[in-house]
C-alpha positions, 0 to 999 in steps of 0.5 A, spaced: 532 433 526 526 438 528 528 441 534 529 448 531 524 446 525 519 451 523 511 450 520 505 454 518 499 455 515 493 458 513 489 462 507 489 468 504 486 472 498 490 473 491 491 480 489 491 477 482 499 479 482 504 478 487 501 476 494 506 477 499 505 471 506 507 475 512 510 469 517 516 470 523 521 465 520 523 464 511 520 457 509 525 453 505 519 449 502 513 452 500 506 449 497 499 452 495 492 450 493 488 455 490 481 453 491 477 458 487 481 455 482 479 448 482 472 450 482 472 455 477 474 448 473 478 452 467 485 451 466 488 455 472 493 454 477 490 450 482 497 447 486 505 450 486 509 448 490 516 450 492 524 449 495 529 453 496 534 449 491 529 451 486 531 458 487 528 465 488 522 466 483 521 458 481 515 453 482 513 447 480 505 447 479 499 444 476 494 447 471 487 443 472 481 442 467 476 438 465 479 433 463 487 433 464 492 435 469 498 438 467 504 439 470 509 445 469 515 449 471 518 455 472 524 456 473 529 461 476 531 466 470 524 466 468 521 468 474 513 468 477 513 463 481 516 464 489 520 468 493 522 470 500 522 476 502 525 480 508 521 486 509 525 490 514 529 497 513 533 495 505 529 494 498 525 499 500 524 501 493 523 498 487 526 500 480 524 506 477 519 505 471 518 510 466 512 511 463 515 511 455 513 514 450 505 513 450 504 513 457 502 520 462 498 521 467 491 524 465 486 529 470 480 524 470 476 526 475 474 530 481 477 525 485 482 521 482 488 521 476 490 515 470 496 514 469 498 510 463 504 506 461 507 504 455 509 497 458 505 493 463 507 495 470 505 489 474 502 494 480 495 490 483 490 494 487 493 496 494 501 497 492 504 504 494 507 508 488 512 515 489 513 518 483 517 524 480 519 528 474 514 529 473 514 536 467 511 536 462 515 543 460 519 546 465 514 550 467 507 546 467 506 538 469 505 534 475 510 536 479 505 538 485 504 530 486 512 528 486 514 525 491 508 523 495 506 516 497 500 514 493 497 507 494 494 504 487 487 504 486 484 500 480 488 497 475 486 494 467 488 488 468 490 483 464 493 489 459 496 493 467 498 499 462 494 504 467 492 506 474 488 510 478 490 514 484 486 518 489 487 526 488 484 532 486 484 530 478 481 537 476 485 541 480 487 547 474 495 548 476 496 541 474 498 540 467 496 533 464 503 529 463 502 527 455 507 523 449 512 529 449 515 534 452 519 532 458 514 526 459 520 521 457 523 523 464 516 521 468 517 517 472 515 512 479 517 507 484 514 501 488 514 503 495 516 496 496 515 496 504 511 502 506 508 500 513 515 497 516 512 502 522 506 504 523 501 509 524 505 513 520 505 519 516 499 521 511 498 526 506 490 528 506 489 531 499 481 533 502 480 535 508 472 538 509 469 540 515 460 541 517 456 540 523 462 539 528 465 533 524 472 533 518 473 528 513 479 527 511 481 523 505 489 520 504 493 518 498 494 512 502 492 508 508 493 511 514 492 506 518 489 510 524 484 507 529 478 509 532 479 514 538 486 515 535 490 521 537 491 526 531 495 532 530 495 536 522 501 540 520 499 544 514 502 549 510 499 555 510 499 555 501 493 550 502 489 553 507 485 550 513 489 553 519 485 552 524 486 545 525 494 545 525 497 543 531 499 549 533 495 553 531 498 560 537 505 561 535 506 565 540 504 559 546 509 554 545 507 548 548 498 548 547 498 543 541 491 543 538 489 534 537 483 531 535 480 524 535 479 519 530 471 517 529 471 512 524 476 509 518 476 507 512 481 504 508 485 511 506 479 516 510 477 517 516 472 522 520 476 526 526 470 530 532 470 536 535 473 539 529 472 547 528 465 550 527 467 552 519 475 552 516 479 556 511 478 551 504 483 546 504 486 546 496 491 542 494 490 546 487 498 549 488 502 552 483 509 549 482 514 553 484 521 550 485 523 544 489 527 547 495 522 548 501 516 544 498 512 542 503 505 538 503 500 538 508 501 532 513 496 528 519 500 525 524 498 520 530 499 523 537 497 518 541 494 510 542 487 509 542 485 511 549 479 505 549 483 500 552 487 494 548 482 489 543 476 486 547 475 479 548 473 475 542 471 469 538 477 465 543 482 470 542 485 474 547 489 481 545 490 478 537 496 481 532 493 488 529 492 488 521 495 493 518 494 496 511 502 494 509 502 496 501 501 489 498 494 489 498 487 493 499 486 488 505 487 488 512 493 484 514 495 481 521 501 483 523 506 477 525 510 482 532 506 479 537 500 483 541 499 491 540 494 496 543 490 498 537 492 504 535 499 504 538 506 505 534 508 497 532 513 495 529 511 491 523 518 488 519 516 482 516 519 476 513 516 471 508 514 469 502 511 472 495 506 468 492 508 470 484 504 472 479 505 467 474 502 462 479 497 468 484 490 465 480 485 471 479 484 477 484 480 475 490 482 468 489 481 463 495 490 460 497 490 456 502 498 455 504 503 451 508 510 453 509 516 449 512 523 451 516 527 445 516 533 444 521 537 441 515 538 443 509 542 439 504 
């Protein structure tokens, strides 16, 4: 029987962890090659495959070096081999991980904090993460940051006891989270699935204005285009009120928007910005949670330029989207878009495990089966 049988292929780059395969159906029968792996010839993963009566986490898979084969098993309950996945509105959030006893979070620079954890956390680069309690005592910490999306930026691997994110690190009303205290209680979640819908919702952390042209840097990707619409809501505590959406009150209806001119993964630059703005900080004292807000940039508009162009052989392609699972653009699996426009990026498919992932940027060429029956 074939006739609702499902098949597909192609490559991807391993984070180094958990590789998440975007695909329209959930396979039943998964394998891999890791060619990276075979040419660097020392003893790592170089095939896995598996099926569904294996069970979730599972995989048979081959370790090669110079001169032997070896083949393994990962079974269920110890888990790292592979997973399905649905990505829709459920699971949105992993467990929370606390940061134990050693860990914290240090100010490490103008650009980025360090978080330390007493145990490994299993975060690679490009996983989104929120956290929260986040006193030191109940006056001083990092309150300020808790419960915004940050995406991970660095890790140590292969201990993974720390990560960077990207914030004003020497901002003077955070307090650095240190062993003791209140630490025990800091704490943060894996954003499991952080760009169902998109674009979405950002948190700038610096916004900066000269000659006519802002640049902004978010906590995470934005997944803007260029010659996006965009409006900014910012509370009038971190100042820049003059790019606010609605900047005159008292004329509802005359919003203020802009047009993104270039893009980076977690920044872009907007024209026809303010000759000068109020310095946008966001070295905010914590006062209490009720009524904190953080400032917001949001997409108004599709990107007015027309669908994508005409190329290489492929007419209006899927649009890649930063989805929380790596620091690549990954195509989304909905059909065709306009670039820029609202899309729904759910997905189903298969997680690549740790165990059996090789190194960062490693080279995995993959083939996924949907069988009528299964018996």
């Amino acid at each position: 029987m074939a006739e609702y049988s499902r098949l597909a292929s192609g490559s991807i780059l391993s984070t180094g962890g958990q590789t998440v395969v975007p695909l329209p159906f959930i396979p039943n029968f998964i394998e891999i090659t890791n060619t990276s792996e075979i040419t660097a010839n020392n003893g790592g993963v170089t095939r896995a495959w598996w099926e569904t009566d294996m069970g979730q986490g599972a995989a048979a898979y081959v370790i090669t070096d110079s001169s032997v084969d070896n083949s393994m098993f990962i079974s269920a309950s110890t888990g790292g081999g592979f997973s399905t996945i649905q990505a829709g509105l459920a699971l949105q959030y992993g467990p929370a991980f606390y940061l134990g006893g050693s860990g914290g979070i240090a100010k490490t620079s103008s650009t980025v904090l360090t978080i330390t954890t007493t145990a490994a956390h299993g975060l690679v680069p490009g996983d989104w993460v929120v956290f929260q309690n986040l006193y030191e005592t109940t006056t001083t910490g990092m309150q300020q940051i808790a419960g915004i999306p940050f995406e991970v930026l660095t890790t140590n691997a292969p201990t993974n006891t720390t990560f960077t994110i990207g914030w004003v690190g020497n901002s003077t009303n955070l307090t650095a989270i240190s062993a003791g205290g209140l630490n025990t209680n800091a704490s943060f979640k894996q954003i499991l699935y952080p760009a169902l819908y998109v674009p979405g919702v950002a948190v700038p952390w610096s916004i900066t204005v000269s000659g006519g042209v802002g640049t902004v840097k978010t906590t995470a990707p934005h997944n803007f285009q260029v010659g996006q619409e965009i409006a900014f809501r910012i509370p009038s505590a971190y100042g820049a009120q003059q790019l606010n959406e609605l900047p005159n009150n008292v004329i509802p209806g005359s919003p203020q928007y802009y047009y993104v001119a270039s893009v980076t993964r977690d920044g872009f630059t907007f024209s026809n910005a303010p000759a000068s703005i109020t310095t946008f900080n966001v070295n905010q004292t914590f006062a209490s949670f009720p009524g904190l807000k953080f400032p917001q940039v949001v997409a108004t508009g599709d990107v007015n330029s027309g669908g994508y162009p005409y190329s290489g052989g492929t007419l209006y392609p899927s649009p890649s989207i930063y989805n929380g699972q790596s620091q690549v653009l990954t195509p989304t699996i909905n059909g065709p878009a306009i670039q820029g426009a609202y899309i729904n990026a759910t997905f189903q498919g298969f997680v690549i495990g740790a165990t059996i992932a090789g190194s960062s940027m490693d080279q995995i060429y993959w083939r996924a089966y949907m069988h009528d029956l299964n018996t």
